[in-house]
C-alpha positions as CSV (number, residue, x, y, z in Angstrom):
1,X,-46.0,-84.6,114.4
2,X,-45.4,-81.4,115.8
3,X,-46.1,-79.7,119.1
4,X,-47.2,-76.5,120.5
5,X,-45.0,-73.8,122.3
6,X,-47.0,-73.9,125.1
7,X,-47.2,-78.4,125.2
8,X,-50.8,-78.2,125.0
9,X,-51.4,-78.5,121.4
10,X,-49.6,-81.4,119.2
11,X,-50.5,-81.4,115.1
12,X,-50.0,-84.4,112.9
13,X,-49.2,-84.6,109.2
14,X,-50.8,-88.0,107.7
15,X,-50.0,-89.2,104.0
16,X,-52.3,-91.8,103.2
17,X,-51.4,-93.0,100.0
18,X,-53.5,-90.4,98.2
19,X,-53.1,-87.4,99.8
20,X,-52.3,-85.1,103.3
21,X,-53.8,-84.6,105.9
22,X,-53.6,-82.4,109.2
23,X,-55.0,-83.2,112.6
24,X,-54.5,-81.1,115.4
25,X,-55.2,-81.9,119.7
26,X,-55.6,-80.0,122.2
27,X,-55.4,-80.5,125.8
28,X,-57.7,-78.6,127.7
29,X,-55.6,-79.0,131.3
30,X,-51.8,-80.1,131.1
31,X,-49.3,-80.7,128.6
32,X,-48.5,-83.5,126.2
33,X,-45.5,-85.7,127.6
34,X,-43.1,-85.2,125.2
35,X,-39.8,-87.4,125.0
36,X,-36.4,-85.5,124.7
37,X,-35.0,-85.1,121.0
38,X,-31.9,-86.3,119.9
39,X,-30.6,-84.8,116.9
40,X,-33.7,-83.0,116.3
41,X,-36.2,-85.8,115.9
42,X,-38.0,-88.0,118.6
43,X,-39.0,-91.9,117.7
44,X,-41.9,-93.1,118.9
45,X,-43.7,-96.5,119.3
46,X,-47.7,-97.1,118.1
47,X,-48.2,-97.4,121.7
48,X,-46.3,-94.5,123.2
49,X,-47.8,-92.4,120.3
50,X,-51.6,-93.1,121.3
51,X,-50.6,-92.5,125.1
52,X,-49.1,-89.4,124.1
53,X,-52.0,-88.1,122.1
54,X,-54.5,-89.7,125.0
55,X,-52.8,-87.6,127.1
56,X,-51.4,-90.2,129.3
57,X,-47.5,-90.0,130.1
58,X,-46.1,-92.6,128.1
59,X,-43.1,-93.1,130.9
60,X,-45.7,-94.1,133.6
61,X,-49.0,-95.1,132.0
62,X,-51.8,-93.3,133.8
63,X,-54.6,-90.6,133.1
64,X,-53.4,-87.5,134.2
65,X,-56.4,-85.5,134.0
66,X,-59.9,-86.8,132.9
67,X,-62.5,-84.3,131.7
68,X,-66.0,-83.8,134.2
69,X,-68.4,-83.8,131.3
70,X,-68.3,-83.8,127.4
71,X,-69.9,-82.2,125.0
């Protein structure tokens, strides 16, 4: 997983046994929560992973911005 300069764009590399592939988020308002790296990499949990690409802060589990419509 990789994120944006900005923290509003995260990209993730997924090897599924037979080949790659890339998926890409965007938020439209804020930025991703994104834990502090040690030695260059960040570990995360299944859980704190879907909060993080929910865009929910993982340290304090709450929507921090819900869209008006969708579309």
């Amino acid at each position: 997983m990789f994120r944006g300069r900005a923290g509003s764009l995260v990209k993730l590399i997924w090897h599924d046994g037979i080949g790659m592939s890339l998926y890409s988020k965007r938020l439209e308002n804020g930025r991703f929560v994104w834990p502090s790296a040690k030695d260059g990499t960040v570990s995360l949990t299944a859980s704190q992973l879907a909060c993080l690409l929910d865009g929910i802060d993982w340290r304090n589990p709450q929507y921090s911005w819900r869209p008006q419509s969708a579309g």
